[in-house]
N, C-alpha and C positions, 0 to 999 in steps of 0.2 A: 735556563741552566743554573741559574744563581739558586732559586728557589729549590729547584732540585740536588743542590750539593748541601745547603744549608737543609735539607730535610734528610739526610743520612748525617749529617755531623750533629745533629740531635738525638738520633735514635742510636747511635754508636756512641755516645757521650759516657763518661765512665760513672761508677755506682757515686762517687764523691761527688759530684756534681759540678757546676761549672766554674768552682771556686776551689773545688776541691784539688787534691793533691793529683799523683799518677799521670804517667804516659798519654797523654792525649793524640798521639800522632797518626794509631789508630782508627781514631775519630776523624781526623782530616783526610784521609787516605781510603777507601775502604778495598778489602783484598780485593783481584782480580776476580776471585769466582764470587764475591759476596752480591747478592739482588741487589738493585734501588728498592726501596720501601713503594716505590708507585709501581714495580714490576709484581711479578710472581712469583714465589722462593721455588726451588727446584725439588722442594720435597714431597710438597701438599697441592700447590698451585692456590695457597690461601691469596685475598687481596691484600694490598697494604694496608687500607683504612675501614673501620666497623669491626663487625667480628668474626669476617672472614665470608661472610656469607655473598654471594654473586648478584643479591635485590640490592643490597646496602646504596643508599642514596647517595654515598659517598663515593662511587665507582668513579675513575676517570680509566683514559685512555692509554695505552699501553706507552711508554718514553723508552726508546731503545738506549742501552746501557754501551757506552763505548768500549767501555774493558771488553765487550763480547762479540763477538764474531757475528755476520749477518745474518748465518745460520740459525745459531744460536739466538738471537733476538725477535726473528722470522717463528721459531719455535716457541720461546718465552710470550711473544704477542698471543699466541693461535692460542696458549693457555688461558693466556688471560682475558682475550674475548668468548670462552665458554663463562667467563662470570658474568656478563654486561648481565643486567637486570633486562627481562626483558618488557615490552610497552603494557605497562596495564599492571606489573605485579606490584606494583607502591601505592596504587588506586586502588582505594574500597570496591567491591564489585555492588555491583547494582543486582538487585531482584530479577531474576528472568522471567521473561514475559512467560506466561500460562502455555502458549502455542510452540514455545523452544523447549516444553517438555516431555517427559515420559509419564502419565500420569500411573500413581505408584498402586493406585487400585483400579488400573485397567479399563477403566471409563473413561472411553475420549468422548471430546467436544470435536464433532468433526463440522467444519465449515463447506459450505456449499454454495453455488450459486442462487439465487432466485430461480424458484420456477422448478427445480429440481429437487426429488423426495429422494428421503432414504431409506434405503432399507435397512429398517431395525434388527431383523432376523439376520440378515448378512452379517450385519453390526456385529451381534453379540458371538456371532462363531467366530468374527477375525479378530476381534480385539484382543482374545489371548495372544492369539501369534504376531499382533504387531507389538505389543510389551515383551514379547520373547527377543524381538529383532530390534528392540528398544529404538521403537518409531516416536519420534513425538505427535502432539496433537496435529501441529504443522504439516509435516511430512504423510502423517493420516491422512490428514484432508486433501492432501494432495492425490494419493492413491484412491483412495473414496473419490474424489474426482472424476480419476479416468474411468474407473469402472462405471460411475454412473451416466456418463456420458457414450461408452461404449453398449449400457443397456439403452440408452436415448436410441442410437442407432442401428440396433435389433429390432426395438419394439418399431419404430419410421419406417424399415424394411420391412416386416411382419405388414403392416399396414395398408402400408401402398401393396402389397401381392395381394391381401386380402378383397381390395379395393379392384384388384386387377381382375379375380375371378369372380367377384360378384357385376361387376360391368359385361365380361364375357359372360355370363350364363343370364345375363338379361338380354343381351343380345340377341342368343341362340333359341333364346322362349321367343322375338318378335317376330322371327324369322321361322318359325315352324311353321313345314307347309301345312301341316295340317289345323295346327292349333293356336298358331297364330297370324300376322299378318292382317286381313279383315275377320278372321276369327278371335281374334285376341281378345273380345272383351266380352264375348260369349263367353270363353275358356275359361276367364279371370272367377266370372261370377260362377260359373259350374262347380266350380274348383275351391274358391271360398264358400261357398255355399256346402261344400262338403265339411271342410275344415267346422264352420260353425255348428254342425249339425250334430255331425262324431267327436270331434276332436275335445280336448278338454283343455285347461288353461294352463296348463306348462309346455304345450303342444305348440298352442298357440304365441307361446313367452317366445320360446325357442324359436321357432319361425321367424320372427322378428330381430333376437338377440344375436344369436349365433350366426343368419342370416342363410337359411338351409330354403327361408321360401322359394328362394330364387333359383332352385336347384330344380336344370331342366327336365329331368325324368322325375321329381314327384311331383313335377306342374303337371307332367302329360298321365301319370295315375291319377290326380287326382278330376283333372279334366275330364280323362272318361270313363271316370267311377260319376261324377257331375251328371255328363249325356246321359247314363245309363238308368238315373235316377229322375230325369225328368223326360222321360220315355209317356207314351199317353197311356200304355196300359205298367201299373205299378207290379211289383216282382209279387206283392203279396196275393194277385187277383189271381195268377196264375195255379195255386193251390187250391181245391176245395175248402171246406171250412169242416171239419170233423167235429161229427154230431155230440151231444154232449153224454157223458156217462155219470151215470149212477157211482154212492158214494163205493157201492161195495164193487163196483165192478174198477175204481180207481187205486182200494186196497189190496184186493184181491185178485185185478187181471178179467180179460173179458170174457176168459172162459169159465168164471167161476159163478155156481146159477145164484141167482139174484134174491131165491126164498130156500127158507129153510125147510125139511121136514119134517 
């Protein structure tokens, strides 16, 4: 309280100074409505010390004014803690990390797990809209995340079904009464032995890739397009063989006579 009374009987001190002449009593006294210099004036809510401003290193804690009612001091406080400095603003700020930003041309670095690809094309269609929504890199990668994780478990699903109807249509090809069981490796070989014969090499690609070999109704065409072709008499014997024709009767048709007159 000492320090506190001796810091308004300096700042009320008269223009003469403290040798000087005039009324001092003033200075010892100060009106009832007048602030403490450590409070907040009733006009502006400026501080006591620095130059008013709410960082100033100089801040202390509100000192309730006895001339004032508790109201009044409960009031004058709540003013004076809108200036407290708050944690960090007298500290240099440090550099933000790359990943707590918005990069300002749009090009994120999006981070990913191992093992996990990204899609470039997806990339460059979201990347306007996540600097619209001003995502950082961080935040990206975080979203890029989930989606890619969410294609992780389409493509596992696709998969395993994919897996599920080539095991059932192997199945259904062993169990053909007709064409397989102990005929099954008759069937195989009729049936590839077509493929190699007719077929051509994107036929054959596809067969394999896409995985259509195993698909029970072109096993059973091709199985007895197979039988039909290792028959003992061939399809071609069954034709005559037509006799051979002269050139004029090939340009001309065989009604046309063969010399002139």
């Amino acid at each position: 309280m000492f320090r506190h009374l001796m810091m308004n009987s300096v700042a009320f001190a008269p223009e003469g100074g403290a040798d000087g002449g005039g009324d001092t009593s003033a200075a010892d006294t100060p009106a009832a409505d007048a602030p403490l210099l450590t409070g907040v004036s009733e006009g502006d809510g400026s501080t006591a010390e620095g130059d008013g401003n709410g960082a100033a290193s100089g801040w202390q804690e509100y000192q309730p004014d006895a001339s004032k009612s508790d109201e009044e001091n409960a009031a004058a406080k709540a003013e004076h803690e809108k200036t407290k400095p708050k944690e960090g603003d007298d500290k240099k700020q440090e550099p933000k990390d790359p990943a707590d930003l918005v990069p300002e041309d749009g090009k994120y670095d999006i981070k990913l797990e191992d093992g996990i690809e990204l899609d470039q094309a997806l990339l460059e269609r979201a990347s306007p809209v996540m600097k619209e929504l001003g995502l950082t890199n961080a935040q990206a990668s975080k979203l890029a995340g989930v989606i890619a994780e969410q294609r992780k478990i389409e493509h596992d699903a696709l998969s395993e079904r994919q897996q599920k109807i080539t095991s059932d249509w192997q199945q259904e090809i062993r169990t053909d009464k007709d064409f397989g069981g102990e005929n099954l490796t008759a069937s195989l070989n009729n049936a590839n032995r077509v493929i190699a014969t007719f077929g051509d090499d994107a036929l054959k690609r596809d067969l394999v890739e896409i995985g259509i070999g195993n698909h029970p109704g072109l096993f059973r065409l091709l199985a007895r397009v197979g039988n039909a072709l290792s028959d003992d008499k061939p399809a071609s014997s069954e034709t005559a063989a037509a006799p051979p024709v002269s050139p004029e009767q090939a340009m001309y048709g065989a009604t046309t006579p063969t010399t002139r007159g």
